[in-house]
N, C-alpha and C positions, 0 to 999 in steps of 0.2 A: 504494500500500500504506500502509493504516495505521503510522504510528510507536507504542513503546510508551511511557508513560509511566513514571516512578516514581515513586509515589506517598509519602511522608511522613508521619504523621499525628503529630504532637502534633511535640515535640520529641527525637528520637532522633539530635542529632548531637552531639557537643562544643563548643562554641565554640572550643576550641581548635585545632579544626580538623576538617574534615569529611572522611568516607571513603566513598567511595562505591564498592568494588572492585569492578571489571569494568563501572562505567558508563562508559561513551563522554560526554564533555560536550556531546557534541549531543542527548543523551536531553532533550525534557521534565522538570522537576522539579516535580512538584503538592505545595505543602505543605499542610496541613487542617491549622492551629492551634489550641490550647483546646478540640477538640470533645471532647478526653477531659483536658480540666481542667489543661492544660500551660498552664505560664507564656507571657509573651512572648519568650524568649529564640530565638524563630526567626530574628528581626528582625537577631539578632546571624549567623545563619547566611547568611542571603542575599548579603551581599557576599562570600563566602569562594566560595559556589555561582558567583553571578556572573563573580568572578576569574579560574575555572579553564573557561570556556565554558559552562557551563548557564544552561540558560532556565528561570527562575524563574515560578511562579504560586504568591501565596500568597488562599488564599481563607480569610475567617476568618469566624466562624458568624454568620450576621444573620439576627433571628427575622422572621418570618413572622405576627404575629399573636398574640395570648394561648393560643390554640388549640392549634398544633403547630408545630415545627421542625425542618428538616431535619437529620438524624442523619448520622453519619459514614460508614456504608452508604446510605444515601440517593445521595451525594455520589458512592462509589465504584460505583455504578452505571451513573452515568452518565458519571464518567471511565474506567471501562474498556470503555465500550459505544461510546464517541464525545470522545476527548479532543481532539479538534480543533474541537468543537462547543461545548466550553465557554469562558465567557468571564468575565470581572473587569473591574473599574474600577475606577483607584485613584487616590486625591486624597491627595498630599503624605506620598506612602508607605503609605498606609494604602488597605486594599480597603473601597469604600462600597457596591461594585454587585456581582451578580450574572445572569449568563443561563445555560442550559443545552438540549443539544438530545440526542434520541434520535430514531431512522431506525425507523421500525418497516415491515421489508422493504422497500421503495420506493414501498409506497403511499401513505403521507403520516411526517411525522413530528412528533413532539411539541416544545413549547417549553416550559421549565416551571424554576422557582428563578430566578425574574425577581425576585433580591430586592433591594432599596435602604438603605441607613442610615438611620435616621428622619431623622437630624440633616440628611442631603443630600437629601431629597428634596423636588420643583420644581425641579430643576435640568437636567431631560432627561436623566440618567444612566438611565432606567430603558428610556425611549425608544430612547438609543443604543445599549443593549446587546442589544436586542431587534432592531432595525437589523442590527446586526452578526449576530445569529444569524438574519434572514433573509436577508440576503446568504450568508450559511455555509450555509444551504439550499440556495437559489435559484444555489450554483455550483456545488453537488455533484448539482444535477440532479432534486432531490426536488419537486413539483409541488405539493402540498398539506401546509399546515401549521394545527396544532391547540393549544388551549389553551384553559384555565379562567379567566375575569377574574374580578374582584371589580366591584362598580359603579363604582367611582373609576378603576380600567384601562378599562374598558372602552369611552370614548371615546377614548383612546390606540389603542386597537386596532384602532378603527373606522376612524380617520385613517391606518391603514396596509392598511387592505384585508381586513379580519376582519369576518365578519357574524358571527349569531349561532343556532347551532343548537339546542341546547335548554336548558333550566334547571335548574339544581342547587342545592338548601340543606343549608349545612352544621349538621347535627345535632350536638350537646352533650348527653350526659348525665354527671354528678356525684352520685355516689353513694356508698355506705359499702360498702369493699371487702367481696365476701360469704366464708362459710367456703371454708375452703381443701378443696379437690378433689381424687383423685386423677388423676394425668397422665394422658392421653390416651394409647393406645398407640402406638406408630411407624407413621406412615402417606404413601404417596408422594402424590405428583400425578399419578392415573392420564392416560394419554396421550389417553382421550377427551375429558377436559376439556380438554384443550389445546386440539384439535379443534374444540371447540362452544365456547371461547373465542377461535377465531379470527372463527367467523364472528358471534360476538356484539361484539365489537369493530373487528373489520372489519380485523385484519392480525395476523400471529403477533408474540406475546410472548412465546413460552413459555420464551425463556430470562429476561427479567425474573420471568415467574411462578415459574418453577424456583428460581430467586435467592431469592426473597421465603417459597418455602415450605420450604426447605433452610436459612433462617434463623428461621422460626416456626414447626417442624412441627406443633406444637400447635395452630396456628391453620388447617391445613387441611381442610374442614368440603365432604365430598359428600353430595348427597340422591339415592338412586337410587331407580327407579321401572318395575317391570317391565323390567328388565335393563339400563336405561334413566336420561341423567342427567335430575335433575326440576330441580335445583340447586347451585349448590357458591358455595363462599367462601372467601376468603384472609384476612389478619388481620398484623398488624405493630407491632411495639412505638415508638413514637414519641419523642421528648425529655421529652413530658409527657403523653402518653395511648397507650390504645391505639385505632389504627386500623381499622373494619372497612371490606372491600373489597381485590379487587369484590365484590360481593353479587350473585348472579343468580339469579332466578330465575322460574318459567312460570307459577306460581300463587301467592297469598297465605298457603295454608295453609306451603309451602315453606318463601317468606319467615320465616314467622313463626318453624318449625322451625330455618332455621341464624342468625338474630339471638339467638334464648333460647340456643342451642349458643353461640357466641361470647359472650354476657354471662357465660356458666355458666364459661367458661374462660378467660376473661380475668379478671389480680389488679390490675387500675388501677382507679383510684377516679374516672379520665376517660376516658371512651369518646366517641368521634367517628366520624361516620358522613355523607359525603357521594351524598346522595339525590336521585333524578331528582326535579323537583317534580309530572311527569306521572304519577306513580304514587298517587295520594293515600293507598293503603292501606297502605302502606309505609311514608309518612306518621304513619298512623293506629295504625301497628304500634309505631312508635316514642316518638309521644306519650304512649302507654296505658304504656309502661314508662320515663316520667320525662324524656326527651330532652325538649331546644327547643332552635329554630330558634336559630345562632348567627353566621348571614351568610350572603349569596346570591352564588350564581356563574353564571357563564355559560360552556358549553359555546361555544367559538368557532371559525370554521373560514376558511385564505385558502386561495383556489385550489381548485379541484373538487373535489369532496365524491363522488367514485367508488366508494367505501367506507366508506358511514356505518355498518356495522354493523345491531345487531339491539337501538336501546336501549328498544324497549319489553319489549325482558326482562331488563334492566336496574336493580336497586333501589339500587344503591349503586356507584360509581366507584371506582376503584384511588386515587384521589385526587389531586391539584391539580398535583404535582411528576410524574404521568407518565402520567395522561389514563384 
């Protein structure tokens, strides 16, 4: 059985002393520091956590790229889906490294916030915690595991048993926020999508989807078609842009339909859009409205590939931190 964590996010204790009422000191203690602008003073917390039996993890924000960074629901995502999964490294008190893993049913699972310190990397920290989280697969019985490289991981990833299944460029566009709109009305994530997102993805997510669309209802975008889905798309607010995806869809004209839907309602002045590169019209959809290419990934896969999904209807990935 799963243990539960508790989770921390900034700094909500005293240094004076910590209170933790009805925690058992064998819980888990996840702290998320700074991601909502708190000082360091966790630092001072941890030895008080420490004293009285708790098991400390402090993971503190390390970017990702100029691009995007993972957010403080990002993080609680995957610590309440799989807290056993994640992992830290830390040099001299300080956390440099990150890994993280999500199960998606038992047909394979994701590895994703494989992030490093600029300052420590070449040092195999990025290696060893990637190690650690396929060992943390590889004992809980999960056969196939998946991930997005960048070119510089991805002979790392080679050297541990990851080939490479298809290709993704990550899209940029930067532009003058347009007038302001009115909201969108209240709308679910009907259960067919969930459906036709499984077998586009190749295993259920639909509680990450549900998570992600219960935090941006705004950003849930279906295209139906004779009673029928043609397309749909999710959307998320990022540290420094907004996110489309997934993006799916059967035809081009679709496509075209919920990318202008998502620019029209999204208020960032950076939008990001991670695109199969097999699609070229998708491509071609996004060049003609100001994106460029802003780095390439690789779809990558260890262990049998039983369930690769449906990505030729595929225009755009959930992105990098959850596949």
């Amino acid at each position: 059985m799963a243990r539960r964590a508790l989770i921390l996010v900034g700094d909500r204790t005293s240094h004076g002393g910590v209170v933790l009422e009805g925690e058992r000191p064998g819980t888990p203690v996840v702290m998320i520091p700074g991601l909502f602008g708190g000082a360091y003073g966790f630092r001072k917390v941890i030895p008080l956590l420490l004293a009285r039996g708790f098991h400390t993890i402090v993971i503190e924000p390390l970017g990702i790229g100029n691009s995007g960074r993972p957010t403080p629901a990002d993080w609680r995502r995957f610590l309440d889906a799989n807290p056993q999964g994640c992992f830290a490294a830390e040099v001299d008190g300080k956390v440099v490294g990150t890994a993280a893993t999500l199960v998606y049913e038992t047909r394979f699972a994701w590895i994703g916030m494989v992030l490093v310190d600029p300052e420590f990397r070449g040092r195999g920290i990025g290696t060893g915690l990637l190690r650690k989280a396929i060992e943390h697969l590889d004992g809980i019985g999960i056969p196939t595991s998946k991930l997005d490289a960048t070119p510089q991981g991805r002979p790392i990833y080679e050297k541990l048993g990851f080939v490479g299944e298809y290709e993704i460029e990550r899209w940029l566009l930067s532009r003058r926020v347009p007038e302001a709109s009115e909201p969108p009305g209240p709308l679910g994530l009907p259960s067919q999508v969930l459906r036709l997102d499984r077998e586009i993805f190749g295993a259920d997510r639909s509680r990450l989807l549900q998570s992600l669309a219960a935090e941006n209802p705004e950003f849930i975008l279906v295209a139906e078609q004779q009673g029928g889905i043609a397309g749909y798309a999710l959307g998320r607010r990022g540290t420094l842009a907004d996110h489309l995806g997934p993006w799916i869809t059967r035809d081009v004209e679709t496509a075209e339909e919920l990318l202008d839907e998502f620019l029209w309602r999204s208020r960032r002045e950076t939008v990001l859009v991670d695109a199969l590169k097999a699609r070229r019209s998708v491509g071609g959809l996004l060049a003609a409205r100001g994106f460029r290419v802003s780095r390439p990934l690789t779809r990558m896969v260890r262990g049998p590939n039983r369930f690769p999904g449906r990505p030729d209807l595929l225009c755009g990935i959930l992105g990098p931190e959850f596949g």
